[in-house]
TORRO-278501 format. One line per field, with one value per atom (N, C-alpha, C, CB): residue number from 1; atom name; x, z, y. Coordinates in nm, 4 decimals, padded with zeros to 6 digits. Glycine has a CB too. Example, Ala and Ser with C-alpha at 12.3 -4.5 7.8 and 13.67 -1.06 7.14 Angstrom:
BEGIN
num 1:1:1:1:2:2:2:2 $
atome N:CA:C:CB:N:CA:C:CB $
px 01.3190:01.2300:01.3200:01.1308:01.2850:01.3670:01.2900:01.4084 $
pz 00.7800:00.7800:00.7800:00.9046:00.7080:00.7140:00.7870:00.5725 $
py -00.5690:-00.4500:-00.3300:-00.4473:-00.2250:-00.1060:00.0030:-00.0598 $
***
This chain:
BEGIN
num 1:1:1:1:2:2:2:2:3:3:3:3:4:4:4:4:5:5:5:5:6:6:6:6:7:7:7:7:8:8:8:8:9:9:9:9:10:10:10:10:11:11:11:11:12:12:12:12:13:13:13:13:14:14:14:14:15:15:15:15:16:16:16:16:17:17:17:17:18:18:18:18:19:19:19:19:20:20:20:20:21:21:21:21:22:22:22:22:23:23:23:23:24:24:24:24:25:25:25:25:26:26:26:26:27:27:27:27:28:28:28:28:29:29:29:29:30:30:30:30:31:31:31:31:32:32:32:32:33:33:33:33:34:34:34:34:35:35:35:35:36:36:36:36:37:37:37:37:38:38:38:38:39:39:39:39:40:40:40:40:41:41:41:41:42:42:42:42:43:43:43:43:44:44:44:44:45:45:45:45:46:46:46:46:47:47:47:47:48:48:48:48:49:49:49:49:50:50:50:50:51:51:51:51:52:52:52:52:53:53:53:53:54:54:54:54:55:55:55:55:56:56:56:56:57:57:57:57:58:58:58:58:59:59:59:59:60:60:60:60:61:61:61:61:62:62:62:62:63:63:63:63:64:64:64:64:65:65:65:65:66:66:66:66:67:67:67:67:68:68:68:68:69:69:69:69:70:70:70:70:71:71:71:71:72:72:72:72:73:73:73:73:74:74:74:74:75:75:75:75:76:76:76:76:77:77:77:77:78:78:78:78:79:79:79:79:80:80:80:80:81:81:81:81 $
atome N:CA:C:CB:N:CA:C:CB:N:CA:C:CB:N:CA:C:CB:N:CA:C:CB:N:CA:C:CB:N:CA:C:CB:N:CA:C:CB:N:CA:C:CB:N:CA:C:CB:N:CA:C:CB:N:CA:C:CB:N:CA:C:CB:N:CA:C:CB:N:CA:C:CB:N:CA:C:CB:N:CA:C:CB:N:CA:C:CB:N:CA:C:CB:N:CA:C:CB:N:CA:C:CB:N:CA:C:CB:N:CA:C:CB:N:CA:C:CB:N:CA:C:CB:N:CA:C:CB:N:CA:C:CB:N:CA:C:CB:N:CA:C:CB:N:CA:C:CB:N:CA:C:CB:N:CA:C:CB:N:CA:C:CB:N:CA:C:CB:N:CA:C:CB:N:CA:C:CB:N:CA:C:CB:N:CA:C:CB:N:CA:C:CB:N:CA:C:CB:N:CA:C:CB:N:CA:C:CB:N:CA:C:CB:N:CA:C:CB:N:CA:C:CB:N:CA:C:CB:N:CA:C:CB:N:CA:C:CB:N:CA:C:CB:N:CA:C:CB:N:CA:C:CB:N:CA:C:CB:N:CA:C:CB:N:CA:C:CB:N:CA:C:CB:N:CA:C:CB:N:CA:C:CB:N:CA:C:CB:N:CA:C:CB:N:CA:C:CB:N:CA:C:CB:N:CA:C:CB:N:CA:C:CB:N:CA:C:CB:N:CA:C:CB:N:CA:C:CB:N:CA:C:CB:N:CA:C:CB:N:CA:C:CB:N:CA:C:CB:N:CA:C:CB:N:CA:C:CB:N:CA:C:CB:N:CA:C:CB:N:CA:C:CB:N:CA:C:CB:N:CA:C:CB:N:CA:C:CB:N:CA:C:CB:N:CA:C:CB:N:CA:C:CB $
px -03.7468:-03.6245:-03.5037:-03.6193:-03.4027:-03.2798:-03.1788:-03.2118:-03.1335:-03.0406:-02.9074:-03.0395:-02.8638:-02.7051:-02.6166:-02.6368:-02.5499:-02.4516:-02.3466:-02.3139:-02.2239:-02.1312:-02.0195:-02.0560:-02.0103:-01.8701:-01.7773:-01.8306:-01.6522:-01.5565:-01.4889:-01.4982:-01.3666:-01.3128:-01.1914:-01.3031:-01.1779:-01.0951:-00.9710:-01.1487:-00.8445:-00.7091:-00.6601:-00.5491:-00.5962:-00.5626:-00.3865:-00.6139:-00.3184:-00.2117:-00.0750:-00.1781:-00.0164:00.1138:00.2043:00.2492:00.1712:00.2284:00.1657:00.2116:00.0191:-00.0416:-00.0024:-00.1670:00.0313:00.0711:00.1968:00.0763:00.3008:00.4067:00.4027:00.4798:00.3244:00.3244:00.2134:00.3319:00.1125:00.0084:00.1089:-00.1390:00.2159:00.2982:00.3329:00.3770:00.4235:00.5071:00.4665:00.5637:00.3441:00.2513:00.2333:00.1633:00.1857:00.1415:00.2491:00.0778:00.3884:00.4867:00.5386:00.6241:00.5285:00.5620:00.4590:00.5769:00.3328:00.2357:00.2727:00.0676:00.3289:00.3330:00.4783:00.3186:00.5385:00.7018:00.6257:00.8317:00.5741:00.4974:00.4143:00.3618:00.3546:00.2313:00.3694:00.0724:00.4191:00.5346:00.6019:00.6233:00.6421:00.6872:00.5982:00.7404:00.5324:00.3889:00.3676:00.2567:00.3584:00.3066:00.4218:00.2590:00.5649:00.6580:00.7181:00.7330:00.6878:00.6779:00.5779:00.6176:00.4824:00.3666:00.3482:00.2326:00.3618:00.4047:00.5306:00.3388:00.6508:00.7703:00.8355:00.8116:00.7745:00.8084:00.6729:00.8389:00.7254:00.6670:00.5930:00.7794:00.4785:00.4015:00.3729:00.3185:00.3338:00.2529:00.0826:00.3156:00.0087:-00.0964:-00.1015:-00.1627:-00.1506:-00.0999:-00.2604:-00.1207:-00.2185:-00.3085:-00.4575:-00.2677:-00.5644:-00.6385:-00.6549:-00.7545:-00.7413:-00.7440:-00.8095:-00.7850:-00.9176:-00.9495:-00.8550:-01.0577:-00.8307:-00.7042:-00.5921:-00.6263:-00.5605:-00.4787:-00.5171:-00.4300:-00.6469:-00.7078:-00.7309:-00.8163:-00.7534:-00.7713:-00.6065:-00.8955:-00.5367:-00.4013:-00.3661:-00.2854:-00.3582:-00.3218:-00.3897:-00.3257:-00.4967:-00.5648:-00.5560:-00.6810:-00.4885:-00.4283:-00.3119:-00.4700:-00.2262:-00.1464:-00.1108:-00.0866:-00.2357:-00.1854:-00.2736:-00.2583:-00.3450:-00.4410:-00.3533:-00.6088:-00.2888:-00.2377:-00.0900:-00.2128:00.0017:00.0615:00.0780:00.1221:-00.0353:-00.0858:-00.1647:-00.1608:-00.2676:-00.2849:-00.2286:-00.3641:-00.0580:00.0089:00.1054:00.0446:00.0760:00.1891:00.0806:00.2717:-00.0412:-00.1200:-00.1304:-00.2525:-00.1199:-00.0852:00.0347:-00.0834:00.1630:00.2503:00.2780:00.2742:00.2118:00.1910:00.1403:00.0709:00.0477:-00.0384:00.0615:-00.2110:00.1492:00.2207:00.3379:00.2668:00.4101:00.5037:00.4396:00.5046:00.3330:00.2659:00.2189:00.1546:00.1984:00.1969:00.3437:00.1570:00.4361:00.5407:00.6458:00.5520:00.5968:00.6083:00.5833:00.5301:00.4112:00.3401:00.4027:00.2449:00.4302:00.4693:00.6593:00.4470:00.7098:00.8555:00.8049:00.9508 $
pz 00.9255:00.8491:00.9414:00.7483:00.8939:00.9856:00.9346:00.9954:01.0699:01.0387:01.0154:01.1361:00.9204:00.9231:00.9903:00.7812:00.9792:01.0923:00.9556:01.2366:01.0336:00.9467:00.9256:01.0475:00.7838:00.7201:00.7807:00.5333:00.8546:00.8772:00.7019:00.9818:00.7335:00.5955:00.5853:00.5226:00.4926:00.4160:00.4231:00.2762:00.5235:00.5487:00.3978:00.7086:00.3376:00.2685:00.2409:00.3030:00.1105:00.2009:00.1706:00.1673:00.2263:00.1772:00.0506:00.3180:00.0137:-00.1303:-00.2313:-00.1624:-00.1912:-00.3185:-00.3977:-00.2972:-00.3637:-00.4294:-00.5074:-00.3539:-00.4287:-00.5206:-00.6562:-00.4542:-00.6018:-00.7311:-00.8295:-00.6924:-00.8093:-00.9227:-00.9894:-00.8356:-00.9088:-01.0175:-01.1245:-00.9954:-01.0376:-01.1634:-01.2378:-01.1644:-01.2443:-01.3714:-01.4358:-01.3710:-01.3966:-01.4906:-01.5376:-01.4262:-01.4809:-01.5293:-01.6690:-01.3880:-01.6328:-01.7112:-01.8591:-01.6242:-01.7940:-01.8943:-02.0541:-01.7768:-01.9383:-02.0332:-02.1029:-01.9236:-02.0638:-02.1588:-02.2804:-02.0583:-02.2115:-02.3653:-02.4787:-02.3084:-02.4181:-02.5302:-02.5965:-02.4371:-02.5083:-02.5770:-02.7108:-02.4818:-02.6372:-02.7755:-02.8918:-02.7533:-02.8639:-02.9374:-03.0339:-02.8267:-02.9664:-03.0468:-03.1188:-02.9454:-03.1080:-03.1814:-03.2774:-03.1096:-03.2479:-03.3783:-03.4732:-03.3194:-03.4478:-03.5484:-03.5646:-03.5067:-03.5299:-03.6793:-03.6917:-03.6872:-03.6445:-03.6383:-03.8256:-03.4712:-03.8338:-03.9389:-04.0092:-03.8771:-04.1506:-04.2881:-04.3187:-04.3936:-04.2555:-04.3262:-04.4183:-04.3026:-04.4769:-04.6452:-04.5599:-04.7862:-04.4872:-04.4370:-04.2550:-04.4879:-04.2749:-04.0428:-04.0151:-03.9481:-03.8372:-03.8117:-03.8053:-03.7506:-03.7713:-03.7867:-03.6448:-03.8577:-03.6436:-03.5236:-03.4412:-03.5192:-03.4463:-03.3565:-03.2557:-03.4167:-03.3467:-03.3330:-03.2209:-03.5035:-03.2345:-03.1749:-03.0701:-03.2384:-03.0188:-02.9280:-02.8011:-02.9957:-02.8712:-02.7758:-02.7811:-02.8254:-02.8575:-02.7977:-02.6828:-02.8919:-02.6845:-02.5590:-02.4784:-02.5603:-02.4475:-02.3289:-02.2869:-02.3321:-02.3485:-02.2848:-02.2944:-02.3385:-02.3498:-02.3018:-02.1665:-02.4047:-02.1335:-02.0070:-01.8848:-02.0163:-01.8884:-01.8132:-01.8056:-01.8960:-01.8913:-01.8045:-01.7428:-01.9415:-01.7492:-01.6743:-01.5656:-01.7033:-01.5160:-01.3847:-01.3447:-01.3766:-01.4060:-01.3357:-01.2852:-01.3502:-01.4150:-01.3476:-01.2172:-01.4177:-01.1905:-01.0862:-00.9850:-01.0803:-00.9794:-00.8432:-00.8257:-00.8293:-00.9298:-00.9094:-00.8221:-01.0074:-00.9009:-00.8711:-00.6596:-00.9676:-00.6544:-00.5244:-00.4399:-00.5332:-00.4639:-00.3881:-00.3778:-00.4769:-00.4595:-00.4216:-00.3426:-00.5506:-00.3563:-00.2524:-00.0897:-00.3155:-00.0649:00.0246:00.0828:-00.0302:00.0182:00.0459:00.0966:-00.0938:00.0398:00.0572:00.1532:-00.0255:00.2041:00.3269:00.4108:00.3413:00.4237:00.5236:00.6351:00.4373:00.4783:00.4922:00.5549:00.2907:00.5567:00.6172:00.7905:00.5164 $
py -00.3624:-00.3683:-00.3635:-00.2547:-00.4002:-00.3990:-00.3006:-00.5420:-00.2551:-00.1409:-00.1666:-00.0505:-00.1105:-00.1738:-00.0933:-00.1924:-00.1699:-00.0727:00.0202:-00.2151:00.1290:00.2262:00.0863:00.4022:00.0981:-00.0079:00.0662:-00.0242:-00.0095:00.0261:00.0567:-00.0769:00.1564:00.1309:00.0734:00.2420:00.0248:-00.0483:00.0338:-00.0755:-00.1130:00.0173:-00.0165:-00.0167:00.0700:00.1194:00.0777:00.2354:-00.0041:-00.0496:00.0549:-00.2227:00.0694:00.2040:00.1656:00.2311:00.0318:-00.0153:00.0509:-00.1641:00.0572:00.0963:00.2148:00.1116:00.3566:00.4440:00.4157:00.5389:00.4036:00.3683:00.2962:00.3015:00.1957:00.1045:00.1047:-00.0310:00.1973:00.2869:00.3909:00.3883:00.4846:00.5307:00.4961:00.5462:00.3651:00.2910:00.2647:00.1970:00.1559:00.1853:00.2609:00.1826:00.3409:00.4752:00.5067:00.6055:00.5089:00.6046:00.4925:00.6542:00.3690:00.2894:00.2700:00.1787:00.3228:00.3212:00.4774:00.3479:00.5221:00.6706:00.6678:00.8351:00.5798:00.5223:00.4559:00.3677:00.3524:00.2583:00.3418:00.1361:00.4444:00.5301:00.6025:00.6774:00.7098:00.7515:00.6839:00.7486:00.5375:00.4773:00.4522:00.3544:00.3828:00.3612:00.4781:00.3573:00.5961:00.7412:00.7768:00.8801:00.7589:00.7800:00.6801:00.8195:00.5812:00.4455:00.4897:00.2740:00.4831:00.4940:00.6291:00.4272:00.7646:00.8722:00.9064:01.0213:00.8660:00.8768:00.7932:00.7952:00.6702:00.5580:00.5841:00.3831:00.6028:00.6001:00.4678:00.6213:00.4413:00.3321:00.3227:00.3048:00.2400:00.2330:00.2196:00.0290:00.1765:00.1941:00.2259:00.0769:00.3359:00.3894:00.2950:00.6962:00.2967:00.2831:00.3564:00.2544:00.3025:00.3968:00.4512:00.3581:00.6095:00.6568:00.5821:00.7686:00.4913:00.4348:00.2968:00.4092:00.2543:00.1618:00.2397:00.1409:00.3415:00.4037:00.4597:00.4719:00.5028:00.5228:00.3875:00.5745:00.2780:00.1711:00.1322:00.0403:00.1210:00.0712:00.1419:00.0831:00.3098:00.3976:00.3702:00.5291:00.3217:00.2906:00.1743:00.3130:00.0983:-00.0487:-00.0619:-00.1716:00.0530:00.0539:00.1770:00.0408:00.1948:00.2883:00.1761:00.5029:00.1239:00.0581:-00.0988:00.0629:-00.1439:-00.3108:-00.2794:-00.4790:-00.1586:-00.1968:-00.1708:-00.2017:-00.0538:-00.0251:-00.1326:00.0981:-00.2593:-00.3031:-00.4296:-00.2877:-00.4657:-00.5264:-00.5168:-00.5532:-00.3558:-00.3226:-00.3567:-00.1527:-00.3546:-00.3874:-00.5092:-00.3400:-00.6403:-00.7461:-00.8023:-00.7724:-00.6990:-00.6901:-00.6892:-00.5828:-00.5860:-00.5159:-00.6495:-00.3756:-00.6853:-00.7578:-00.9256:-00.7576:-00.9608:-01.0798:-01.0162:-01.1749:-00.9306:-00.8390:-00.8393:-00.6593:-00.7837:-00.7696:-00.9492:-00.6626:-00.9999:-01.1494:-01.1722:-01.2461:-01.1997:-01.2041:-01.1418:-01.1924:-01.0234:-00.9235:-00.9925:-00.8058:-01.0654:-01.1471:-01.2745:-01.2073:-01.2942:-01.4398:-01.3772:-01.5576:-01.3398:-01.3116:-01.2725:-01.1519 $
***
C-alpha cells in the first residue's frame, strides 16, 4: 500500500472572518424582522411553526453564504489589482 504523505493545510484567507460576520449579523437583522412581522401583525392565518423554523434558517444561512461569495470575488479582485 502507499503511504500518503501529511496534507499541508489550507491557508486560510483573512477576508473570511469579517465577512462570515456580516452575514450572520445581517442574517440576525432579517430573522429579527421576520420574527417581528409575523407576531407583531394580526393575521387572519400565521404561519405555521414549521414554516417558521425553515424560513429562520434560510434566512440565517443565505446571507452568510452570500457574504462568502461575496468574499471570494473581492479576493479575486484584490488578485487581479
Amino acid at each position: 500500500m502507499e503511504q500518503q504523505q501529511p496534507q499541508q493545510p489550507k491557508p486560510v484567507s483573512k477576508l473570511r472572518r469579517p465577512f462570515v460576520i456580516a452575514g450572520a449579523a445581517v442574517g440576525v437583522l432579517l430573522c429579527g424582522w421576520y420574527l417581528y412581522n409575523n407576531f407583531g401583525r394580526a393575521t387572519t392565518v400565521p404561519d405555521p411553526v414549521w414554516t417558521r423554523f425553515v424560513n429562520i434558517a434560510l434566512l440565517m444561512f443565505l446571507p452568510i453564504y452570500v457574504a462568502n461569495l461575496l468574499r471570494r470575488v473581492v479576493e479575486l479582485f484584490l488578485k487581479r489589482r
